[in-house]
Every structure is written in structure tokens, then in C-alpha cells.
Backbone as CSV, one residue per row, in Angstrom:
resi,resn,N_x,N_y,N_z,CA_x,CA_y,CA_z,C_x,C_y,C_z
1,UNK,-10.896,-1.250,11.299,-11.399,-0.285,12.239,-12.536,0.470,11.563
2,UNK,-13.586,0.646,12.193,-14.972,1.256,11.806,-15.008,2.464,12.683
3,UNK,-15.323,3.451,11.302,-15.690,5.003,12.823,-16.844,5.456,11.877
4,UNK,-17.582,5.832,12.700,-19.259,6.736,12.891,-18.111,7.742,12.083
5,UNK,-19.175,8.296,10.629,-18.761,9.870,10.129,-19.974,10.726,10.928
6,UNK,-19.786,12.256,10.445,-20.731,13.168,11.053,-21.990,12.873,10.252
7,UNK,-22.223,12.489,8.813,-23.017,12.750,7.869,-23.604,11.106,8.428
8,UNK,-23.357,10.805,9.161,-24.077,9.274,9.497,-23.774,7.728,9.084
9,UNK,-23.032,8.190,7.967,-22.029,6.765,7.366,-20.939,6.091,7.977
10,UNK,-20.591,5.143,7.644,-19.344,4.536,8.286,-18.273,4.515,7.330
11,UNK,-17.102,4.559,8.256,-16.164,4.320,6.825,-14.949,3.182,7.693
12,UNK,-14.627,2.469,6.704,-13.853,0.833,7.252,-12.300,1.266,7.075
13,UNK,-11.197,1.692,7.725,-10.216,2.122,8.290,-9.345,0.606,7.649
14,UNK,-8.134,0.864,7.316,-6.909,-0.535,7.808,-6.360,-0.417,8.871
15,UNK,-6.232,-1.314,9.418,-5.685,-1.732,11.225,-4.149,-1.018,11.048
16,UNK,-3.542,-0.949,10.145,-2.587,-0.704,10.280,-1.931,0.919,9.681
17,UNK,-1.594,1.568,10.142,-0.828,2.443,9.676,-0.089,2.884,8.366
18,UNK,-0.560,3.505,7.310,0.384,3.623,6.126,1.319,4.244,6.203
19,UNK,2.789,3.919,6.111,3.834,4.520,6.471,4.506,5.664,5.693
20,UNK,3.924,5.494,4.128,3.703,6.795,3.379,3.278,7.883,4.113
21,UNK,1.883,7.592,4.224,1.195,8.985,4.567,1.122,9.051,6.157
22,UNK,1.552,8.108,7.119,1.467,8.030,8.253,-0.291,8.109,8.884
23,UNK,-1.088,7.462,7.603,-2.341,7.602,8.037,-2.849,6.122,8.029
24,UNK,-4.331,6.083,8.059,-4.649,4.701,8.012,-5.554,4.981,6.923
25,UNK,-5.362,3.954,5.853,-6.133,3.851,4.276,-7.493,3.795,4.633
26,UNK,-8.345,4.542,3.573,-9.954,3.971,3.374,-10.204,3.047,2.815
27,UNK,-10.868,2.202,3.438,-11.158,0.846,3.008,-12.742,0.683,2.138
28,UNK,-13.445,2.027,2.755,-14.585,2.250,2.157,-15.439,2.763,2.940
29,UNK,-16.815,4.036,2.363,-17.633,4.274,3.023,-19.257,3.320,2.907
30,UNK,-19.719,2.861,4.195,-21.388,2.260,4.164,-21.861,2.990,4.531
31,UNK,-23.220,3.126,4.284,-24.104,3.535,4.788,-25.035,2.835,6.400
32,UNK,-24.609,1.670,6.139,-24.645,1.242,7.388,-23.826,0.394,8.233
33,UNK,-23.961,0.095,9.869,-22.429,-0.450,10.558,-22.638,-1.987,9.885
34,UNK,-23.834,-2.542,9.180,-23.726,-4.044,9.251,-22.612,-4.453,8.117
35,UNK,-23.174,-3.264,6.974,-22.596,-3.342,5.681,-21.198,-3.061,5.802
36,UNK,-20.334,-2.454,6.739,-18.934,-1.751,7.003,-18.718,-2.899,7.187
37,UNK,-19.259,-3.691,8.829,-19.076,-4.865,8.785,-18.663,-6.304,7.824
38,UNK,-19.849,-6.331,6.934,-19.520,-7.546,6.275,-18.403,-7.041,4.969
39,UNK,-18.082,-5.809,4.680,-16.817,-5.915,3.830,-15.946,-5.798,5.100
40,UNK,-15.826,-5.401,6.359,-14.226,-6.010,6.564,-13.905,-7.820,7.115
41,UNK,-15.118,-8.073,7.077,-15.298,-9.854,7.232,-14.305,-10.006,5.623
42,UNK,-14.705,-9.750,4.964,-14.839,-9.655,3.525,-13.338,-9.583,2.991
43,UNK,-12.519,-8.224,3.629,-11.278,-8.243,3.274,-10.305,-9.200,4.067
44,UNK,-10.863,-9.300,5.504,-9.737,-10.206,6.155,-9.659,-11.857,5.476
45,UNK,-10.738,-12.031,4.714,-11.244,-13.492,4.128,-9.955,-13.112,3.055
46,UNK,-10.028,-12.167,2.348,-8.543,-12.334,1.172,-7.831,-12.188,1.570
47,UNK,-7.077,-11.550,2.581,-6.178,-11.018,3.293,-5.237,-12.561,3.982
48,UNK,-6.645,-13.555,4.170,-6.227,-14.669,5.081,-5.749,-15.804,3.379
49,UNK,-6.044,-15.438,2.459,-6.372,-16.133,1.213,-4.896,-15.757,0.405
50,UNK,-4.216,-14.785,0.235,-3.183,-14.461,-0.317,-1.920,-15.207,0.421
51,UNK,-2.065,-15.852,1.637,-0.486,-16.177,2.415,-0.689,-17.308,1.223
């Protein structure tokens, strides 16, 4: 999940819920939506790589 910050950056969310903190982890801030983009291409590629 990608959300617009106020300061103009993006920051890349996990789809899922941390049940610790009942929040959703930072995955990282870009500076732009392409770059947010290609790291969460990026994590679902390991994500699909670890089963």
C-alpha cells in the first residue's frame, strides 16, 4: 500500500496488519510514486521467492 505524505514523498505500507503494534510496517519512504512502486514490485518478487 502506497500513501501520498504531506512533505510530498511516498511511503510503501505492508498489506497486512502488524499484530504487535496493530499498525501496518514501513516498508520505506520515495521520493517518488514510480520509485515506491518498483520497491514494492521488488518486495513481492522475495516475498514470492522465500515459499
Amino acid at each position: 500500500m502506497i500513501r501520498k505524505l504531506k512533505s510530498g514523498k511516498y511511503r510503501l505500507y505492508s498489506r497486512k496488519i502488524d499484530p504487535r503494534t496493530n499498525k501496518r510496517r514501513n516498508l520505506g519512504t520515495f521520493d517518488t510514486l514510480d520509485a515506491a512502486k518498483q520497491h514494492e514490485k521488488e518486495v513481492q518478487f522475495f516475498k514470492g521467492q522465500k515459499n
